[in-house]
C-alpha positions, 0 to 999 in steps of 0.5 A, a space after each residue: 139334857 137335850 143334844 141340842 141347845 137353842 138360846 135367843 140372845 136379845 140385841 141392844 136394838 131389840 132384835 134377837 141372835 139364834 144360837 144352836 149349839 150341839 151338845 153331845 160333848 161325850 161324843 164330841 159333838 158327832 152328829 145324829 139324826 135326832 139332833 138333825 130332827 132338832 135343828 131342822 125346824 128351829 132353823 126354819 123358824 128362826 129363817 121366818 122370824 124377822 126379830 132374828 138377824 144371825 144365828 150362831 152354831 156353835 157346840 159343847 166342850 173345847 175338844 170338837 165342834 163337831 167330829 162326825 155323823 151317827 156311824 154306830 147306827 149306820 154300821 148296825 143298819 149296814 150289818 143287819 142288827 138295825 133298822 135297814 132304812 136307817 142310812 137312807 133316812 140319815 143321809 136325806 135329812 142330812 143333807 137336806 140340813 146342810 143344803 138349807 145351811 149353804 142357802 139360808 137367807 141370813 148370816 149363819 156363823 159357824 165357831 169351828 173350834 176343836 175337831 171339825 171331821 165328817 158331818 162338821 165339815 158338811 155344817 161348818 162349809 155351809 155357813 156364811 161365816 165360817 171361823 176357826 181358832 188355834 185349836 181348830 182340826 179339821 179333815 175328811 178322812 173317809 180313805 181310811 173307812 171305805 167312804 168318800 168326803 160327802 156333806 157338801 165334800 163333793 162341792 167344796 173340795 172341788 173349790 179349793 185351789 190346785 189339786 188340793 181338794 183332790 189331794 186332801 180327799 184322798 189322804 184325809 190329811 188334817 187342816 189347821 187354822 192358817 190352812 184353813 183360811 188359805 184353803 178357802 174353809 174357813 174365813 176368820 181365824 180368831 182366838 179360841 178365848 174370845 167365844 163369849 166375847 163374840 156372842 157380847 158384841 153381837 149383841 151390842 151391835 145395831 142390826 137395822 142395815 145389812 146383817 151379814 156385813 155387821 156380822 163381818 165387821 165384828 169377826 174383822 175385829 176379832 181377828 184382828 185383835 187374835 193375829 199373834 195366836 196364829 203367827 207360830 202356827 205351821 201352815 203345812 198345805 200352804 207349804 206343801 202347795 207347789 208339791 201337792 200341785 205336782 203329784 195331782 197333776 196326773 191323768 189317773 188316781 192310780 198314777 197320782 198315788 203311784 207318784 206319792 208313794 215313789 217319794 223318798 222323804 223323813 217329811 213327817 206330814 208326807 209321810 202321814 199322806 203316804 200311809 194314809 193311801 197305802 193303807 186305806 181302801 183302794 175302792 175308795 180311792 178310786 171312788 173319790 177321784 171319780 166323784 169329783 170328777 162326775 161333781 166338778 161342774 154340778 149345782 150344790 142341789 145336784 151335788 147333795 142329790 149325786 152324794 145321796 145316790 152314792 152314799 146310800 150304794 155305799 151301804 149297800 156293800 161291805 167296804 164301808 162297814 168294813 172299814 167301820 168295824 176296823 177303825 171304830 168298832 173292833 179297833 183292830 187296825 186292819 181291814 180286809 178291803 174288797 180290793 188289795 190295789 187301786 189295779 184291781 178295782 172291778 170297773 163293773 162294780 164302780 158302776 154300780 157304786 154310782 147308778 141311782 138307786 132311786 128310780 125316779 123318786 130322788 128323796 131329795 129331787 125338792 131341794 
C-alpha cells in the first residue's frame, strides 16, 4: 500500500477535486521523503489541470494528520549508520514541498484533524484553507530535540500576535482548535465527523466562479453547523494572552526565560511551559529566539532558504541527535546538552549555526 493515497473525486458540473492523503497511520502519518517524492509531482499536475479545481490534504486513521518528519532516518544520517547526504536531501524537498503549498494557485484544504506537529505544521500552514476540528493537537516542540520550529515555523510564528509565536517556540506548548482559529493557524474549526460530509459538498457544488470563495462557502457552513463541539473547549493561549504578552516582552531569551521560570504558580499549562524550558536545550533556546529575529522581516522564499542553512548546520552537531536519541530513540528522558544554561551558550558557535553552508549554490536559490 502506498503512503500516499491520490483520489479524483468528479464534481456535479464535471470538474474534479484532487484528494492527497497520507497514509502511514502506524507512524501517524510523520512525513518521509518517499511521500515528499509522491506529492510533489502529483501536486504539479494537479496545478496544471484546469478539470482540477481544489485539492484536498487530508490523511489516515483519526490519531494524527500528520506528527512529524522522517527523524529516524535523520538520526542514523546524524550518527553515521546512514547516508550523510540524507538530511540535506530531506530538508530541500521538503521545504521545496511546503513552499509550492503556501504559493499554489488553487485552494488547497487542509483537514488538520488529530495531531498536527513538525513536518504537519509545515503542510497544514501552507494551505489555503486550513481546518481543525475538536480533536485537533497542534504544537512544534522542537526545545525539547535540540531543533527549532522550521517548515515554514520561521514565517508563521513570527505572524501571530503578541510574543506568542515566540512564546510558543520556545515551550512547544499544544494548540487546540479555539486557539488555533485565535492564533491565526487554522481558519475553520469544524466537527471532526463531518470529514465525508465536506468531501460530498465539495462535490455538489458548481465550480464555474471563484474556487477559493466556493471553497469558503462550504467550510462557513460547516462551521457553522459544528459551533456547539467547540463551545466547552478551553482556549488556554487565548486566556494566557495578557501573560504571554508580558513575559516576551523582554530584551533577551535569557530574561523572557528567567521571567517565566520566577512565576510561582499550580496553573497547570504554566507549569508545562516552565518544565518544557528548564528541561529542553539551552542551545535551542537561544537558536529559536535568534531565528526569529534574523526572519522577522524576510520573504517566505528567504525564510524556506535561511531555515535550510540553519537546519542542515544543526545536523552537522551533536544537540540534535542528542536530543533525538533521548526522547525518541533511547527513550531515557535525559539529554546531556551541549550546554547546562542559556548563559553559557558559546557565541562563537551560535555563529556558526547560522553561516551558509552552501557557498553560492543554495539548493533552494530557484524558489
Amino acid at each position: 500500500m502506498s503512503a500516499v493515497l491520490f483520489t479524483e473525486h468528479p464534481t456535479a458540473d464535471g470538474h474534479l477535486i484532487g484528494e492527497i492523503r497520507l497514509n502511514a497511520e502506524r507512524s501517524l502519518n510523520a512525513l518521509t521523503l518517499e511521500m515528499i517524492d509522491l506529492i510533489q509531482p502529483q501536486l504539479e499536475r494537479w496545478q496544471a489541470d484546469a478539470r482540477v479545481v481544489a485539492i484536498l490534504l487530508d490523511s489516515s486513521g483519526d490519531k494524527a494528520f500528520c506528527a512529524g518528519g522522517d527523524i529516524v532516518n535523520l538520526y542514523r544520517a546524524m550518527t553515521g549508520e546512514g547516508d550523510a547526504d540524507f538530511p540535506e536531501q530531506f530538508f530541500t524537498r521538503e521545504y521545496r514541498l511546503d513552499y509550492a503549498i503556501h504559493t499554489s494557485a488553487k485552494p488547497i484544504i487542509c483537514w488538520g484533524s488529530g495531531i498536527v506537529m513538525g513536518g504537519g505544521m509545515g503542510l497544514m500552514n501552507g494551505c489555503s484553507h486550513r481546518v481543525v476540528t475538536q480533536t485537533s493537537h497542534l504544537a512544534m516542540p522542537e526545545v525539547s530535540i535540540g531543533l527549532y520550529p522550521d517548515v515554514g515555523g520561521s514565517w508563521f510564528l513570527n505572524r501571530m500576535p503578541g510574543g506568542t509565536g515566540l512564546f510558543l517556540g520556545l515551550t512547544g506548548n499544544p494548540i487546540n482548535a479555539r486557539d488555533a482559529i485565535f492564533l491565526g493557524l487554522a481558519d475553520r474549526a469544524i466537527d471532526a465527523g463531518q470529514r465525508e460530509g465536506l468531501l460530498s459538498r465539495l462535490q455538489s457544488e458548481r465550480w464555474d466562479t471563484d474556487a477559493g470563495g466556493t471553497v469558503s462557502q462550504v467550510l462557513r457552513e460547516l462551521e457553522s453547523e459544528s459551533r456547539a463541539c467547540f463551545d466547552s473547549q478551553p482556549a488556554p493561549i487565548r486566556e494566557h494572552f495578557d501573560l504571554i504578552r508580558t513575559l516576551t516582552d523582554h530584551d533577551s531569551v535569557e530574561a523572557i526565560v528567567a521571567a517565566l521560570l520566577a512565576l510561582e504558580t499550580d496553573d497547570k499549562w504554566v507549569c508545562r511551559a516552565q518544565k518544557a524550558v528548564r528541561n529542553g536545550s539551552p542551545l535551542s533556546l537561544k537558536m529559536i529566539a535568534e531565528q526569529l529575529q534574523r526572519c522577522r522581516h524576510l520573504s517566505l522564499r528567504e525564510v524556506f532558504q535561511q531555515e535550510l542553512m540553519l537546519s542542515i548546520q544543526c545536523c552537522r552537531h551533536a544537540e540534535f541527535a542528542e536530543g533525538v536519541r533521548a526522547l525518541l530513540i533511547d527513550k531515557d528522558g535525559t539529554p546531556q546538552w551541549l550546554y547546562d544554561s542559556l548563559e553559557r551558550v558559546d557565541p562563537a558557535f551560535m555563529d556558526g549555526l547560522f553561516a551558509n553552508p552552501f557557498g553560492q549554490q543554495h539548493p533552494l536559490a530557484d524558489l
